[in-house]
C-alpha positions in Angstrom: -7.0 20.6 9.9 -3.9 19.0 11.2 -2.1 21.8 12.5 -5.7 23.1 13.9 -6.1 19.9 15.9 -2.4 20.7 17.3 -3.2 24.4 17.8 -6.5 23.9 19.9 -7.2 20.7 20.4 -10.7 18.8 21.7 -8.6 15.9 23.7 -5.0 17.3 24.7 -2.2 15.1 24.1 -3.5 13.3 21.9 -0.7 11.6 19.1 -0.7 12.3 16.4 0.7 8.6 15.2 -2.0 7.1 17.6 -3.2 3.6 17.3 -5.0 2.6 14.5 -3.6 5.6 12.4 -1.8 3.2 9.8 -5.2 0.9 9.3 -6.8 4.3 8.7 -5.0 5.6 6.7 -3.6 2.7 4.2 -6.6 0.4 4.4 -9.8 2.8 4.7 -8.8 5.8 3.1 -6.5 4.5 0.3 -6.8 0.6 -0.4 -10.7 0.4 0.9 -11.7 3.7 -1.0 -10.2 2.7 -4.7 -11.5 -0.3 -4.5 -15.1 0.7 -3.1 -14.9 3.3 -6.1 -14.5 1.0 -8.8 -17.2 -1.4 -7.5 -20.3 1.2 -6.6 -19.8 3.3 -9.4 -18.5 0.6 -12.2 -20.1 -2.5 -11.4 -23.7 -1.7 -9.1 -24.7 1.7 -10.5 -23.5 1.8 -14.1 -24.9 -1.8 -15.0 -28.5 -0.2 -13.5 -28.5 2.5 -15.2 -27.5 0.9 -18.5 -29.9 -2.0 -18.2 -33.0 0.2 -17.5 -31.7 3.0 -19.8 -31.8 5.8 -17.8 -30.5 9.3 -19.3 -32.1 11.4 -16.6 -35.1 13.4 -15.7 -35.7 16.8 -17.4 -37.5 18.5 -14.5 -33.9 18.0 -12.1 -32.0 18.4 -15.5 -33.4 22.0 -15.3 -32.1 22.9 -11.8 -29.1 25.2 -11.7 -25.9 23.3 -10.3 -26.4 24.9 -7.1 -29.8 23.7 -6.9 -28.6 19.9 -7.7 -26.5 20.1 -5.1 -28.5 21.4 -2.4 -31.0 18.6 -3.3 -29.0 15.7 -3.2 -26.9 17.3 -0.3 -30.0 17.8 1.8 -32.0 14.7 1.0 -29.0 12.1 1.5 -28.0 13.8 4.7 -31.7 13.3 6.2 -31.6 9.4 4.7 -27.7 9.0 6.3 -29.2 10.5 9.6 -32.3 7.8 9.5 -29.9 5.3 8.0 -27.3 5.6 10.7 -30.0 6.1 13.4 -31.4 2.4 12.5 -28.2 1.0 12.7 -27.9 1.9 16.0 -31.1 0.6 16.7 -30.3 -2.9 15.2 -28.2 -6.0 15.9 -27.3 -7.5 12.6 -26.4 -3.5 11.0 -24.7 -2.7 14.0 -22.0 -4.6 13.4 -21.9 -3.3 9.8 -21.2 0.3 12.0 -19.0 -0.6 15.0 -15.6 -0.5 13.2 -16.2 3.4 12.9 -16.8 3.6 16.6 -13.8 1.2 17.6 -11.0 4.0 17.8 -10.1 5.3 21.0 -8.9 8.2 19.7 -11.1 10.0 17.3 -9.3 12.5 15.1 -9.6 14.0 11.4 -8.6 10.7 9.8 -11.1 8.4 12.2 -14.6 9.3 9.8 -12.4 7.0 7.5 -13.0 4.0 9.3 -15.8 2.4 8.4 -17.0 -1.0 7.3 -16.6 -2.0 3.5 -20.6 -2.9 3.5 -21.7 0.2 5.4 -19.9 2.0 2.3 -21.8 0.3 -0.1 -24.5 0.5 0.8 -24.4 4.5 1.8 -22.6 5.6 -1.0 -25.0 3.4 -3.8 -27.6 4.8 -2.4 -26.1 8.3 -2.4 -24.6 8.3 -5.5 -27.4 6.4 -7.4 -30.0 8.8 -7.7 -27.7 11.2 -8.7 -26.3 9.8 -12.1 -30.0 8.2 -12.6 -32.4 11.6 -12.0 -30.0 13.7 -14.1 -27.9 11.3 -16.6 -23.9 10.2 -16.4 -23.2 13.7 -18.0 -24.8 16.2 -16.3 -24.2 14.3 -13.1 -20.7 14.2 -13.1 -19.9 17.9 -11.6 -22.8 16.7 -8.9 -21.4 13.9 -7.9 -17.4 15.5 -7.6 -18.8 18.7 -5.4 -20.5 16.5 -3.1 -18.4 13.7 -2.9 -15.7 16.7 -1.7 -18.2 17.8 0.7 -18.7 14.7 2.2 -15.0 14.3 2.5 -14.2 18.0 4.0 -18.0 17.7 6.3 -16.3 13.9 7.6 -12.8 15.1 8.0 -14.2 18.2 10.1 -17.2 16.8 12.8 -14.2 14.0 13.6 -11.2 16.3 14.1 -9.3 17.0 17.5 -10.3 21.1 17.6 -12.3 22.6 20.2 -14.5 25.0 18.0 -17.8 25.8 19.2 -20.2 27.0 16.6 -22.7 28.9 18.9 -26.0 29.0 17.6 -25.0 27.7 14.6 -24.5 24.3 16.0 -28.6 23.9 16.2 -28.4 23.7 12.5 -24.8 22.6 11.5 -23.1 19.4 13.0 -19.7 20.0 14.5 -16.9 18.2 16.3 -18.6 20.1 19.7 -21.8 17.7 18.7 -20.0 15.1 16.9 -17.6 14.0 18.9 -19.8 13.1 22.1 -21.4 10.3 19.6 -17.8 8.5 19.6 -17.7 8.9 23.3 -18.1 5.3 25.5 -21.5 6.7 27.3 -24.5 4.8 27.5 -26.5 8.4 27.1 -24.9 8.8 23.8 -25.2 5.6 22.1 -29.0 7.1 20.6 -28.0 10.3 20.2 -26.0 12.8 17.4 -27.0 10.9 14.4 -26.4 13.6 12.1 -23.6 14.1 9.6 -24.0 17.5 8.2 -26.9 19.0 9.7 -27.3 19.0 13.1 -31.0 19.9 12.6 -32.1 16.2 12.1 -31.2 15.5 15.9 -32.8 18.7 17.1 -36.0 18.1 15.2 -36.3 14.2 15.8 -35.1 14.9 19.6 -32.1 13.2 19.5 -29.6 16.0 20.4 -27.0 15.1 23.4 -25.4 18.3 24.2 -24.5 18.4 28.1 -22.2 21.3 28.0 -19.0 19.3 28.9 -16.6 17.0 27.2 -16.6 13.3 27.4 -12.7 13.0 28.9 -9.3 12.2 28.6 -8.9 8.9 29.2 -9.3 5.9 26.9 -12.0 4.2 28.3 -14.3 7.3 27.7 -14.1 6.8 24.0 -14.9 4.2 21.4 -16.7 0.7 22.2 -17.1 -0.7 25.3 -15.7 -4.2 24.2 -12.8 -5.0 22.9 -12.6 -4.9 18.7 -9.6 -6.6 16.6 -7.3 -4.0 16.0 -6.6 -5.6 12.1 -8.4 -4.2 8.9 -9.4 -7.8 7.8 -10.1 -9.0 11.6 -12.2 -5.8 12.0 -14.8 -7.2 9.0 -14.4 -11.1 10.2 -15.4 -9.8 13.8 -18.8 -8.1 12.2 -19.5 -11.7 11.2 -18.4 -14.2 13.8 -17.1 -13.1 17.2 -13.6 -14.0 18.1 -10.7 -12.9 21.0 -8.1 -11.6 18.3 -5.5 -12.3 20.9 -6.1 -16.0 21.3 -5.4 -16.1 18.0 -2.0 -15.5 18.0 -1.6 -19.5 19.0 -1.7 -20.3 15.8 2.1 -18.7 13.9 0.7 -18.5 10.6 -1.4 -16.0 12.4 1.2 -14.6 14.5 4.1 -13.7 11.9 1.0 -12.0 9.9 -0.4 -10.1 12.8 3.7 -9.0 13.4 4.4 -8.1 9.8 2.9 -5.0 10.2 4.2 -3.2 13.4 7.6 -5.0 12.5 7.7 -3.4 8.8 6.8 0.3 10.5 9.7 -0.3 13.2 12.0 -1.2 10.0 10.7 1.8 8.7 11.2 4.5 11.2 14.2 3.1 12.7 16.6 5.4 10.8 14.5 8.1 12.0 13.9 6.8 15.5 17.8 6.9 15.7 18.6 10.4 14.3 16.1 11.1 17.2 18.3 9.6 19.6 21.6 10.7 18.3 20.4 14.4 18.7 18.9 13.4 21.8 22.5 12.3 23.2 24.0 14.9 21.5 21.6 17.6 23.7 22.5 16.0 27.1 26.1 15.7 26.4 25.7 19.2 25.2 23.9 20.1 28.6 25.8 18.4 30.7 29.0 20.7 29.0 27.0 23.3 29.7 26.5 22.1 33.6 29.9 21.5 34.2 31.1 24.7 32.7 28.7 26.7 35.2 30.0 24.4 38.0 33.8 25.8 37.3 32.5 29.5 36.9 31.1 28.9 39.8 34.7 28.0 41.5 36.5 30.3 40.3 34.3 32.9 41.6 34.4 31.0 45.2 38.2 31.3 44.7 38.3 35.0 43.9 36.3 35.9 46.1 38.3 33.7 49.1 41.3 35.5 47.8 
């Protein structure tokens, strides 16, 4: 996906280190994700299913794997699509969903983002049903296929590639589809709900596809107010409103808000100055190379004046 996203990409020139890429990928995708894991699966489903002693239902325990899958595929995409369509639709769960529409430049690792309740509350209710209708055992190889699914489905309707589906796209969501819902347009704010199946937006008439991309720029993506650009800050905003820059008054604040981009300069400062070694080395090389062409270029003038 990443060298796809370079190949033939949706937004050119987009970087590949852009901003945010660090919070996304250490604090959502790594930190926010083991810890999310451990809690949905270890202490809110397990606890329900042992207190109510549930060991599965032997008319879904009968299905095929295939079949399981499609089910629970199918069904949770239609909830996630009403789900994510109400959250647009209302205050308080908005801000449980604006982190994941923050970034300014949406990319494969962007589906990442997205607010430690939001998680909960999707993935309890997607995982849930699962281990309860069909029992820890048999629901194991369930929830591992789709749990990949979801990851490969998220990684692709956010990536940088211009693909185009064709008629496909009326049934399978895409980044074509997809990536208009991250756009800053007041148009799109209702519109391309869907995660996997593009079919809930066609069939509930909440399909935006205009034929044309959203833009280059940086004010045609993401919110249309400023968001803190910090993991923590991101989930204090959803609860009380704040100007993350005023905050940097205070230094407690300041030296942690610096920690960060200072430790990554640390970091990639041997690398940053290889970079500019070689790049010294190429225009010391080029200008050798200039004046060389400047004395051929005399000595011809002198044989031929001779």
């Amino acid at each position: 996906m990443i060298a796809w996203e370079r190949i033939a990409p949706y937004r050119k020139g987009l970087p590949f280190f852009r901003e945010g890429f660090w919070v996304d990928l250490v604090w959502y995708t790594l930190i926010q994700s083991y810890f999310l894991k451990i809690l949905i699966f270890d202490f809110i489903i397990a606890p329900v299913q042992h207190h109510f002693g549930w060991n599965g239902v032997e008319f879904f325990q009968r299905w095929t794997l295939t079949e399981q899958i499609l089910f629970f595929v199918v069904t949770h995409d239609l909830y996630i699509y009403l789900f994510h369509r109400f959250q647009h639709h209302s205050k308080f769960f908005w801000r449980t969903h604006e982190a994941h529409h923050s970034g300014k430049y949406v990319d494969f690792l962007a589906g990442s983002r997205s607010h430690a309740v939001e998680i909960i509350i999707n993935q309890t209710i997607e995982f849930a049903p699962i281990i309860i209708l069909l029992g820890p055992v048999a629901a194991a190889p369930v929830v591992v296929i789709k749990a990949m699914l979801d990851a490969i489905f998220g990684i692709f309707i956010h990536a940088n590639i211009d693909v185009k589906l064709g008629k496909f796209k009326y049934f399978f969501n895409s980044p074509e589809l997809h990536l208009w819902h991250h756009a800053n347009y007041q148009e799109v704010f209702h519109a391309n709900f869907s995660t996997k199946f593009s079919i809930w937006d066609h069939l509930f008439g909440t399909a935006y596809d205009p034929g044309h991309k959203p833009g280059d720029l940086r004010e045609n993506w993401g919110l249309y107010y400023d968001f803190p650009k910090d993991y923590f800050l991101q989930h204090a905003f959803s609860v009380k409103r704040f100007d993350e820059k005023s905050l940097l008054k205070y230094k407690w604040f300041k030296h942690y808000y610096e920690l960060r981009p200072n430790l990554l300069k640390l970091i990639t400062r041997p690398f940053q100055s290889k970079k500019a070694d070689r790049l010294i080395s190429q225009n010391q090389h080029d200008i050798s190379s200039e004046k060389l062409k400047v004395a051929d270029n005399s000595e011809n003038l002198i044989t031929c004046d001779e």
